[in-house]
C-alpha positions as CSV (number, residue, x, y, z in Angstrom):
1,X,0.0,0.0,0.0
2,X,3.1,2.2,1.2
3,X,4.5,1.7,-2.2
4,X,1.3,2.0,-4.5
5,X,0.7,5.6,-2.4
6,X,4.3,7.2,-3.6
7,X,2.6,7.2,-6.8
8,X,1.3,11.0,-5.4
9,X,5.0,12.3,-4.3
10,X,6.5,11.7,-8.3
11,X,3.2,13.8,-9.3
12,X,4.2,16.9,-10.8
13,X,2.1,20.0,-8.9
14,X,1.4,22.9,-10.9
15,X,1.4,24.6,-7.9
16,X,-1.5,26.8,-8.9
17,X,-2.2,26.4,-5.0
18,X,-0.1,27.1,-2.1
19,X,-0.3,24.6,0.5
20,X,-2.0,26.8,3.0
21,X,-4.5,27.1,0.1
22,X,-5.0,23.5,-0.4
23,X,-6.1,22.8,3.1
24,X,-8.9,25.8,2.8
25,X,-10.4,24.1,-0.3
26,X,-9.9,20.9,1.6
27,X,-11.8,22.3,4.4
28,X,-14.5,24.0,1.9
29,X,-15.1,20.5,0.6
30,X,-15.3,18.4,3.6
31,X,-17.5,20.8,5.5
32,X,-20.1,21.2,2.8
33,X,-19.7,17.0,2.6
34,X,-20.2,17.1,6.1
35,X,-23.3,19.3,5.9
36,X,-24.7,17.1,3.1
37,X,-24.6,14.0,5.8
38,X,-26.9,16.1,7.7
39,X,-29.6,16.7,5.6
40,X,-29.4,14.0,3.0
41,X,-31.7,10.6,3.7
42,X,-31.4,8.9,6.7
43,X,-30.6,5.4,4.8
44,X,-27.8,6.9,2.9
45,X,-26.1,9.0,5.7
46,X,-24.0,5.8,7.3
47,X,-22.7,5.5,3.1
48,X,-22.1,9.0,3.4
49,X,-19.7,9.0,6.1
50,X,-17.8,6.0,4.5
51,X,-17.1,8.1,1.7
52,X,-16.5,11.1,2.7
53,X,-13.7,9.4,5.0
54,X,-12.4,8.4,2.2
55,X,-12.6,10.9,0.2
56,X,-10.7,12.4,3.4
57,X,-7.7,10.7,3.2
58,X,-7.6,10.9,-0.5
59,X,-7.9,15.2,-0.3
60,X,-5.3,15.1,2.7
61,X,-2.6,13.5,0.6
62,X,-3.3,16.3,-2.2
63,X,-2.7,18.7,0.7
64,X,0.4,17.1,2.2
65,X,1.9,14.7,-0.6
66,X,5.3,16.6,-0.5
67,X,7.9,14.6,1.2
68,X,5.6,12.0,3.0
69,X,8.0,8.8,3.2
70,X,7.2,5.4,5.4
71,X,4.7,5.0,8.5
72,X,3.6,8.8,7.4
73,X,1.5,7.5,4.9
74,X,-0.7,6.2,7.5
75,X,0.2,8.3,11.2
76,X,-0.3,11.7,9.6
77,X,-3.6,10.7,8.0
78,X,-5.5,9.1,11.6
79,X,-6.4,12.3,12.6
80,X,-8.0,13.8,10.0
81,X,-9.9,10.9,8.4
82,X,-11.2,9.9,12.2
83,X,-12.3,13.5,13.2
84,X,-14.3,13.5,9.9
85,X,-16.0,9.8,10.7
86,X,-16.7,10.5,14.5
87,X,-18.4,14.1,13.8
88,X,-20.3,12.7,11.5
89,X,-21.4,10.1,13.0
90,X,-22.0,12.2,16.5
91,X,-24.3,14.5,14.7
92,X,-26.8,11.6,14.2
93,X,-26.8,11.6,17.8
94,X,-28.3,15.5,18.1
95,X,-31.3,16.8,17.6
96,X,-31.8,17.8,13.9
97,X,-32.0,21.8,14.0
98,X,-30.1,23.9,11.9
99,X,-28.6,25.7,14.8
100,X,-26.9,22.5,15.4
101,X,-26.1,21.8,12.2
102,X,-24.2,25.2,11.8
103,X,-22.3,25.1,15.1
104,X,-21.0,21.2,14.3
105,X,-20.1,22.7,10.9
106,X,-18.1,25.2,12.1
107,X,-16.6,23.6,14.7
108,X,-16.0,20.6,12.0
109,X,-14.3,23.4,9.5
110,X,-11.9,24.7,12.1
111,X,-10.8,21.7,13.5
112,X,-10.1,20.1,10.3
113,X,-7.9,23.0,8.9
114,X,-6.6,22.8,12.4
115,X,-5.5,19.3,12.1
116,X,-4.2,19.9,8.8
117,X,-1.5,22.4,9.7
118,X,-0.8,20.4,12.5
119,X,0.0,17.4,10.3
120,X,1.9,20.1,8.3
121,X,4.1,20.7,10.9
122,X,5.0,17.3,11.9
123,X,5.6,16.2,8.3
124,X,8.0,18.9,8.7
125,X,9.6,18.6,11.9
126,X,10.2,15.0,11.1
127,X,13.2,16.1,9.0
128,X,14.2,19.2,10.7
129,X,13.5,21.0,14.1
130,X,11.0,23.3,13.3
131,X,9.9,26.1,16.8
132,X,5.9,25.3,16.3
133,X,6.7,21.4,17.3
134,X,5.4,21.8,20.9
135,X,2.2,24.0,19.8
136,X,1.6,21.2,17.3
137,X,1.5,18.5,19.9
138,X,-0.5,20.5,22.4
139,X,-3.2,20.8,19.5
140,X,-3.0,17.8,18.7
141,X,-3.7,15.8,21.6
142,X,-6.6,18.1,21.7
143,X,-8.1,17.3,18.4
144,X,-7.6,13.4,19.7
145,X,-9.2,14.3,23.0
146,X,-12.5,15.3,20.6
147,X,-12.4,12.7,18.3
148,X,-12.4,10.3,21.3
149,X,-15.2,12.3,23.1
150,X,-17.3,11.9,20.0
151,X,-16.4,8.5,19.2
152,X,-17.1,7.2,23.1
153,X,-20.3,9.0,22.2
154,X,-21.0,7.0,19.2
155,X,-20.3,3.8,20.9
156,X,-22.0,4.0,24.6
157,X,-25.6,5.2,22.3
158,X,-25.3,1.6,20.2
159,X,-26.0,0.2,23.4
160,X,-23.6,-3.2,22.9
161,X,-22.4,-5.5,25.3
162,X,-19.4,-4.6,27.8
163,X,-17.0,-6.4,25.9
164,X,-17.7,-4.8,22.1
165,X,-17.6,-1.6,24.2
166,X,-14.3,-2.9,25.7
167,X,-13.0,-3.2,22.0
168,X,-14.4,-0.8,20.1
169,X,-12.5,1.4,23.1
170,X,-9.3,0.0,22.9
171,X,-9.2,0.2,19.1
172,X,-10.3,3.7,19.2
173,X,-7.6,4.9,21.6
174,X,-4.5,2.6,20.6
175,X,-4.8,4.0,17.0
176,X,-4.9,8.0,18.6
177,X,-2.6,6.8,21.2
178,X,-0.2,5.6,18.5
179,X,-0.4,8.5,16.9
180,X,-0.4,11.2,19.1
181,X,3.2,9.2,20.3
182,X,4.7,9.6,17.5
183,X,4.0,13.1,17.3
184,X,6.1,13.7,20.4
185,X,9.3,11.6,18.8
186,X,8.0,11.4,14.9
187,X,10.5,8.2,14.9
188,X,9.9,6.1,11.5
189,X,9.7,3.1,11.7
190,X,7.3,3.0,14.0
191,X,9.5,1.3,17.5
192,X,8.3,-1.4,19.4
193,X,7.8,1.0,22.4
194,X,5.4,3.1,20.9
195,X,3.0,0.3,20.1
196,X,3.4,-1.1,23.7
197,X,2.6,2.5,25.1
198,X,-0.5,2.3,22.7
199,X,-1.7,-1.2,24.0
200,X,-1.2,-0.1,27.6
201,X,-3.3,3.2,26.6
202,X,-5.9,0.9,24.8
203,X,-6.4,-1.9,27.2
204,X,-6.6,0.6,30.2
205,X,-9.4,2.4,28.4
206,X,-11.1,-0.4,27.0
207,X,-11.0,-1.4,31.1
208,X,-12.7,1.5,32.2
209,X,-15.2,1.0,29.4
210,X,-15.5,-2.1,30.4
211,X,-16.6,-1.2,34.1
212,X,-19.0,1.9,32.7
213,X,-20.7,-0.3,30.7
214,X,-22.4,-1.1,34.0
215,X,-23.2,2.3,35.1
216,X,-26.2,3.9,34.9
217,X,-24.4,6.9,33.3
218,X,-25.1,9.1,30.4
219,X,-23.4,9.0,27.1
220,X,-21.8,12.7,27.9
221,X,-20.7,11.5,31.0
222,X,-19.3,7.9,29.7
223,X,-17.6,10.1,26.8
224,X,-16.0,12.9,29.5
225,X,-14.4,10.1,31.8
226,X,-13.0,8.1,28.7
227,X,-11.5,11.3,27.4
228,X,-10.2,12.5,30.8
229,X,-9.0,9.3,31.2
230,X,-6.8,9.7,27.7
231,X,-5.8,12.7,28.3
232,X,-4.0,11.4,31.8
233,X,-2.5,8.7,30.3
234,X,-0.9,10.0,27.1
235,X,-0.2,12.8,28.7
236,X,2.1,11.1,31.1
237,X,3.1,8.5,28.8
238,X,4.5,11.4,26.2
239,X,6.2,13.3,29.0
240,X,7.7,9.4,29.6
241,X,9.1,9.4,26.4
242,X,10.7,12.9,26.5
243,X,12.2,12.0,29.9
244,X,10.7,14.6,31.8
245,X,8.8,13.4,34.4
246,X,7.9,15.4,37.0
247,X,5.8,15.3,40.1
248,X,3.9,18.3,39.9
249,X,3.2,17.4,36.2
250,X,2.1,13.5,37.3
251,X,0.0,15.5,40.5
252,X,-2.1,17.8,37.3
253,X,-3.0,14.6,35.3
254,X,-3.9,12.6,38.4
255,X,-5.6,15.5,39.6
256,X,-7.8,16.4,35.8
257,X,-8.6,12.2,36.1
258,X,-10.2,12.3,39.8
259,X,-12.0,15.2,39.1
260,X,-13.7,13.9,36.2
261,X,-14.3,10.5,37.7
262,X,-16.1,12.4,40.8
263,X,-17.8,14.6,38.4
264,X,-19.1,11.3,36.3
265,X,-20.3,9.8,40.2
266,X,-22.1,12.9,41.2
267,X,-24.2,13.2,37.8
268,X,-25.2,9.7,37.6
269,X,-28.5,8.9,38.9
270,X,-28.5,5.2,40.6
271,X,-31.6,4.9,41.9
């Protein structure tokens, strides 16, 4: 697949578009895709969302063909192909009112040109040190934070037994786990300690979605604690693999997880 996908870097650009340019008509396209999904019929909205992941991918190696080599093909393309599929499939979730429908759009439109000059960057900083690395990271463990709020959201509404929830979890969060690792060291080949750190990430949330499965808990709250849960983890994990590991940064992450978790107990009603 690597191989068939250089195809793209030996195409000759006419560079009639800038890259910056290239990601707005990316986002243009997506985002009136997106909209489509919302108003189209119901029986060909899951189709939709199919293609317009693909289509996805497809547009975001138009936008960052230029020097992609190895595991890029597939790490710099998780995040925007996912945040596409889970906001599209969250929106069946809402209420169908165009007030909704604009404000997903919009926040669908941002985040995706958002994660496009994050990907940008670390396509970039792979080969060279680049200052915007660190703001790039911070973003995008931000983007995986929503794509995992709305894909916990997706899941916990289907209603399925503990264990699908359990792995539908854990290959949700070991494939943004993976790649929001590789951001922080953007080592290719992919090492053997990266995927490790992504199972532990995975298993651990597909745990606690395990457990939640039996809680009386709504699917804002099952999707906050899951998130929160991510967020801890990776976000000790990366500071692991930059060998700074702090207390006072361990006590934060602790600190966001417990709060959550006593937030979850406090809105759920058990009786």
């Amino acid at each position: 697949m690597i191989t068939e996908l250089k195809f793209f870097k030996k195409l000759k650009y006419p560079f009639i578009f800038d890259k910056r340019q290239r990601f707005a008509i990316q986002t243009i396209f997506l985002t009136a895709g997106i909209l489509t999904t919302q108003i189209i019929w119901e029986d060909f909205r899951f189709v939709m969302v199919g293609i317009l992941s693909i289509i996805t991918y497809i547009l975001t190696v138009w936008s960052l063909a230029e020097d992609i080599k190895g595991t890029e093909w597939i790490l710099l393309f998780i995040l925007p192909v996912m945040f596409t599929a889970s906001l599209s499939l969250f929106y069946f979730l809402l209420p169908a009112r165009w007030i909704i429908r604009i404000i997903l759009t919009t926040i669908f439109a941002i985040g995706s040109y958002a994660i496009l000059l994050v990907e940008n960057i670390n396509n970039v900083a792979a080969e060279r040190s680049i200052q915007l690395i660190r703001a790039a990271q911070s973003i995008g463990l931000l983007a995986s934070l929503v794509v995992l709020f709305f894909s916990a959201n997706v899941i916990y509404s289907l209603r399925l037994s503990f264990w699908q929830n359990l792995g539908l979890i854990f290959i949700v969060s070991f494939v943004l786990s993976l790649q929001s690792f590789w951001s922080v060291i953007l080592a290719t080949p992919i090492t053997g300690r990266l995927i490790m750190y992504s199972g532990i990430v995975g298993l651990i949330l597909g745990e606690i979605a395990f457990c939640l499965s039996f809680w009386p808990i709504t699917n804002s709250s099952y999707a906050l604690l899951i998130a929160a849960s991510y967020y801890s983890l990776v976000g000790l994990l990366q500071h692991h693999l930059l060998d700074k590991f702090f207390i006072n940064m361990i006590r934060e992450y602790i600190f966001v997880f417990i709060f959550t978790l006593i937030l979850a107990l406090f809105v759920t009603r058990w009786g």
